[in-house]
C-alpha positions in Angstrom: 156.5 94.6 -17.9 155.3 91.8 -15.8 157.0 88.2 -16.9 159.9 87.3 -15.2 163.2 88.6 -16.2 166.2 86.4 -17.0 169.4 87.4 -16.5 172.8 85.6 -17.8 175.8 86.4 -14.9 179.6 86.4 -16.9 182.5 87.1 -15.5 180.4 85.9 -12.0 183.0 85.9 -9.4 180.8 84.8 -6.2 177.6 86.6 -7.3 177.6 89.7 -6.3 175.9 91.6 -9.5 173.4 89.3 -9.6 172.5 89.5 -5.7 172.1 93.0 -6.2 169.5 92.3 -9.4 168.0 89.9 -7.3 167.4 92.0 -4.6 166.0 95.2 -6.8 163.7 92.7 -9.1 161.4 90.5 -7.1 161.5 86.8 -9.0 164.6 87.1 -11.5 165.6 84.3 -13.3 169.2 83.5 -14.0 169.6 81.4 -17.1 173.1 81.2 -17.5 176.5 81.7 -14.8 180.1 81.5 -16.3 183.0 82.1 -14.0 186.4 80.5 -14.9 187.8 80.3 -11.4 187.0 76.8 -9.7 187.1 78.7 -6.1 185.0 81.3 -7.2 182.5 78.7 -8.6 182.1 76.7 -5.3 181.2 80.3 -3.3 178.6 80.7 -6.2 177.6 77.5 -6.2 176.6 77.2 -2.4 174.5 80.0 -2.0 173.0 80.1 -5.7 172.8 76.7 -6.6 172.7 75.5 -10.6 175.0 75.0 -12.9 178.7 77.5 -12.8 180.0 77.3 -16.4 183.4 78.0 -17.2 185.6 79.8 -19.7 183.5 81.8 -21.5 186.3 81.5 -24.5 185.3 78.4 -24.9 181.3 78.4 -25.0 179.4 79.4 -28.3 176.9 82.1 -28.2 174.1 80.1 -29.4 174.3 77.6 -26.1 173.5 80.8 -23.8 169.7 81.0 -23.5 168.0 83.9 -24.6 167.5 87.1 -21.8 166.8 90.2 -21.1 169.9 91.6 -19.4 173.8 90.5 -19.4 175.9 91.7 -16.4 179.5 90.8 -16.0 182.3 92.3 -14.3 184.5 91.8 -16.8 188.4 92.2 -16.6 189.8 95.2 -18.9 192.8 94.5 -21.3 194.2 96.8 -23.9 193.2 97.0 -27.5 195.6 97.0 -29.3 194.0 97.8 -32.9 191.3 100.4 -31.2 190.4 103.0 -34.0 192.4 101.2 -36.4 189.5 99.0 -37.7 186.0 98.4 -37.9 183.5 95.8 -36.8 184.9 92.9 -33.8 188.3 93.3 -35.0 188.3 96.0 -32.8 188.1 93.7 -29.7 189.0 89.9 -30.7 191.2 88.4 -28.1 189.9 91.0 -25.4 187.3 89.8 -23.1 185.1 92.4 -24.3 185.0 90.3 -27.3 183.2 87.2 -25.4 180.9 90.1 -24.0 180.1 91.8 -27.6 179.7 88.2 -29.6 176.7 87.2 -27.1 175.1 91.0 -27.4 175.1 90.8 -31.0 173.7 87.0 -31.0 171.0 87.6 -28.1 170.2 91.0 -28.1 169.4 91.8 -24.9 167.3 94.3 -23.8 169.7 95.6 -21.1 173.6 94.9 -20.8 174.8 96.2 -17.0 179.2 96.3 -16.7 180.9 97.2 -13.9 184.8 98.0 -14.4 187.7 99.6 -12.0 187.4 103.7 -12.5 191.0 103.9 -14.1 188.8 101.7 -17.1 188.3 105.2 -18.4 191.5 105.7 -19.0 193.5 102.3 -19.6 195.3 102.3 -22.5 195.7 105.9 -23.0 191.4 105.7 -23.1 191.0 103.4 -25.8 189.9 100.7 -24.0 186.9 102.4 -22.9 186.1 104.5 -26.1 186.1 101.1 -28.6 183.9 99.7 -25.7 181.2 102.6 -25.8 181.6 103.1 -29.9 181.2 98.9 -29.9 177.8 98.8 -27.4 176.8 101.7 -29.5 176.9 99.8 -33.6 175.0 97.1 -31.3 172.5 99.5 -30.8 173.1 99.9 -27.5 172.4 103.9 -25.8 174.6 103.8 -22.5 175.6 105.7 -19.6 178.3 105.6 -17.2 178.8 106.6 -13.9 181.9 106.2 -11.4 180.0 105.5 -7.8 181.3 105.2 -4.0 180.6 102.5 -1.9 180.8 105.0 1.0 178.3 106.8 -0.3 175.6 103.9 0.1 176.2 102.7 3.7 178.9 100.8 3.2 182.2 101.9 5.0 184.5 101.3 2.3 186.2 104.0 -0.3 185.7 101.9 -3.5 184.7 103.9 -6.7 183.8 101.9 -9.9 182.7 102.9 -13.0 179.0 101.4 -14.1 177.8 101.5 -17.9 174.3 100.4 -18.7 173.2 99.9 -21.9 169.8 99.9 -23.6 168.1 98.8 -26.6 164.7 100.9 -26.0 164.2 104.1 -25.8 164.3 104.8 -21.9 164.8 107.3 -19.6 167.5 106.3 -17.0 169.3 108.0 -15.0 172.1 106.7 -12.2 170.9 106.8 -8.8 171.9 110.0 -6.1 174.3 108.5 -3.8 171.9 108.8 0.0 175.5 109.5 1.6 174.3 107.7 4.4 176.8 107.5 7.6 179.2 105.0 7.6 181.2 103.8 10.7 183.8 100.9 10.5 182.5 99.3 14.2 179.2 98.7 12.6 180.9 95.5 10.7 183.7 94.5 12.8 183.5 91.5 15.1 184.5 92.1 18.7 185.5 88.7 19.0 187.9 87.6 16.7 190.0 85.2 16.8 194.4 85.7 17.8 195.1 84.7 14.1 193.9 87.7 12.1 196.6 89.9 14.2 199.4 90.6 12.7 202.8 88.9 13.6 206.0 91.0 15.1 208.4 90.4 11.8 205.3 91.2 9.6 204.4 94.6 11.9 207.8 95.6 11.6 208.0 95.6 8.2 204.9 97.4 7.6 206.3 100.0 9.9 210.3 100.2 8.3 208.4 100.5 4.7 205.9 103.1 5.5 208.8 105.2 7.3 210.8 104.6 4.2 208.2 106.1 2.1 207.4 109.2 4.7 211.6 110.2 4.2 210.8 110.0 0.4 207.9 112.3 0.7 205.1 109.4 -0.3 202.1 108.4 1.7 202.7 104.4 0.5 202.5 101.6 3.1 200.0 100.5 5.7 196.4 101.9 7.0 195.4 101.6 9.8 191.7 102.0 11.0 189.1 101.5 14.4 185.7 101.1 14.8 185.0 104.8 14.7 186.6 105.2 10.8 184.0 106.2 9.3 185.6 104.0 6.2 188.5 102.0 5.0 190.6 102.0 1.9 189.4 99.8 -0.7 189.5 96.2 -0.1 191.6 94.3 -3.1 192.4 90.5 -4.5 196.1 90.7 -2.8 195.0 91.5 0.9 195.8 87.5 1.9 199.5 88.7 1.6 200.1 91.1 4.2 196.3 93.0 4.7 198.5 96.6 4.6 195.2 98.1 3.0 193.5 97.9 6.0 195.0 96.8 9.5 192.5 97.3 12.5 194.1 98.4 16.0 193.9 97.0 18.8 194.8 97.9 22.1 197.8 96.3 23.8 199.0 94.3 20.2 199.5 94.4 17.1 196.8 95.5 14.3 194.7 93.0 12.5 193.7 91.5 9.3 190.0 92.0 8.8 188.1 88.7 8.7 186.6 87.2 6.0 182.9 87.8 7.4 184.4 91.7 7.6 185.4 91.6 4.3 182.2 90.5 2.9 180.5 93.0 5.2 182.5 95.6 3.4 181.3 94.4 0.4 177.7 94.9 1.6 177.1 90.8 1.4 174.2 89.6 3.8 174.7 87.9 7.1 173.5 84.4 5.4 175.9 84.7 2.7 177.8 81.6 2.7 181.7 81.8 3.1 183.0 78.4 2.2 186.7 78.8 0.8 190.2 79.2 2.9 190.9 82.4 4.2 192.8 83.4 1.1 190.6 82.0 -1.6 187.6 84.4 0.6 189.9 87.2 0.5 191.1 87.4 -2.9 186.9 86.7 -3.8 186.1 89.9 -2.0 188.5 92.3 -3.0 188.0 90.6 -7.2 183.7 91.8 -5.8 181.6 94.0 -5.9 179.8 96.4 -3.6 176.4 94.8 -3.5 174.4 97.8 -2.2 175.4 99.9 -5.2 174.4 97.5 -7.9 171.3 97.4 -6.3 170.4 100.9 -6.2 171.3 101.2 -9.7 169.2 98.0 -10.6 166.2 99.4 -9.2 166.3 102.6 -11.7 166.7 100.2 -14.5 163.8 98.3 -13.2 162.2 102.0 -13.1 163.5 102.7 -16.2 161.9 99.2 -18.0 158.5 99.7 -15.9 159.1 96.8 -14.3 156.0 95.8 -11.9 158.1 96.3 -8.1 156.8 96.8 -4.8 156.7 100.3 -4.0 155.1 100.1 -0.4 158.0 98.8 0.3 160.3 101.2 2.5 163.6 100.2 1.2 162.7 102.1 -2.4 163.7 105.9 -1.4 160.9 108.6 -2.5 162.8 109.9 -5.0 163.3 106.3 -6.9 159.2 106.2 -6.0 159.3 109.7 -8.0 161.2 108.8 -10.6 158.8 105.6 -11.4 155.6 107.7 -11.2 156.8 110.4 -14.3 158.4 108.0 -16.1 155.2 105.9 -16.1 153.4 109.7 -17.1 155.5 109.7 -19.9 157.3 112.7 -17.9 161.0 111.2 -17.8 163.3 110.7 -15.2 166.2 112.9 -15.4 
């Protein structure tokens, strides 16, 4: 496979699917972006560029140019007919619905989702099952995975659950997390400015509800972290209200709120990634993200998996990924 491959990006949030495609597939073209969130948009917007359409509800299938692979992040939300019906009935009025109607239009030769790893089981599992059954009568073969950020570099503990789906015949297989050593200091500033720490009434509170909590025999309330945690908790859309998730000591006052810079970090963003929302807006962007690093490793066996002509002098593909490529090009299979 040598022409370019387009992508459509739904559900978008601030792009962090697609920077992991872009940086596994060397000249991918995104044809399409729909995010419904206007501060969302602008962070995609400045380091993307084009066009940021919004609610998918509202946009026919027919106006989405044709591509090769659809990824969204899509929110999960019960069925409430599951196994009860046949067909899209199964899913109209879910947001897997928007997903389903432009699979079945464009037909796509690869559809990437990335959910929270409770998706397995919301809504007493059938949720997930009418998903898999649904990417299935599209002709769809998946696989699903739940993966660690921790486990590729990042110092976060953030499992997700990933489900590609294929129209060919391929062999695919998840990537083996490298387990690579993680230490918090390695994306924390060491100057940061006296408003990310923590105020007296709001460090008192943290402190009253987590000993409430203890005397009930629950380990709820704060955590706290330094530069030598080898991780933090995972990072989520309400940490502009108090940051209890993850509060960073420091000596002689009062923990801090990680940064937004640190929260991207966290999230595996680059260094050039453009942060151009309040504090709050960049907050609740992160935690809604993804873990860039891991949709990347995964990209790059699905470019493995479609053949797809990579560089593979290049040190950042692992030998076993270089493996991989070599038997299924043989005809041998991946795993």
């Amino acid at each position: 496979m040598t022409e370019k491959l387009k992508i459509v990006d739904l559900f978008a949030g601030v792009g962090g699917i697609r920077l992991g495609f872009e940086q596994a597939f060397p000249g991918i073209e995104c044809v399409f972006t729909s995010e419904i969130n206007k501060y969302p948009q602008l962070t995609y917007t400045a380091n993307f560029g084009g066009e940021v359409h919004g609610d998918i509800t509202r946009i026919e299938a027919g106006d989405i140019p044709a591509h090769d692979v659809l990824l969204a992040g899509f929110p999960c939300q019960p069925f409430s007919v599951a196994g009860l019906r046949q067909g899209f009935e199964d899913t109209r009025g879910t947001l897997f619905f928007e997903i389903e109607r432009i699979l079945a239009h464009h037909k796509p030769r690869v559809v990437f989702l990335e959910n929270v790893k409770g998706f397995v089981g919301h809504d007493k599992g059938n949720t997930f099952r009418v998903v898999m059954d649904r990417l299935a009568a599209l002709g769809y073969k998946t696989h699903h995975q739940v993966l660690n950020a921790k486990d590729f570099g990042v110092p976060q503990n953030r499992e997700r659950i990933y489900i590609v789906g294929f129209l060919d015949d391929v062999v695919f297989k998840f990537p083996e997390p490298p387990k690579t050593p993680t230490r918090l200091g390695d994306v924390l500033d060491t100057d940061v400015p006296e408003k990310y720490t923590i105020s007296d009434r709001l460090w008192a509170g943290h402190q009253r509800r987590k000993a409430e909590h203890r005397s009930k025999g629950n380990g709820f309330g704060y955590s706290m972290f330094n530069a030598d945690s080898a991780y933090t908790s995972t990072i989520s859309s309400r940490y502009y209200k108090d940051g209890s998730e993850i509060l960073i000591e420091q000596e002689n006052a009062n923990p801090r709120k990680i940064t937004p810079r640190e929260a991207s970090r966290l999230q595996g963003f680059p260094e050039e990634f453009k942060l151009v929302v309040s504090d709050v807006q960049a907050y609740k962007q992160f935690g809604n993200s993804v873990c860039v690093p891991v949709i990347k490793a995964i990209a790059m066996n699905i470019a493995a998996s479609l053949q797809y002509q990579i560089d593979f002098t290049s040190t950042e593909y692992p030998e076993d990924f270089k493996v991989m490529k070599a038997n299924i090009m043989k005809g041998e299979g991946g795993g």
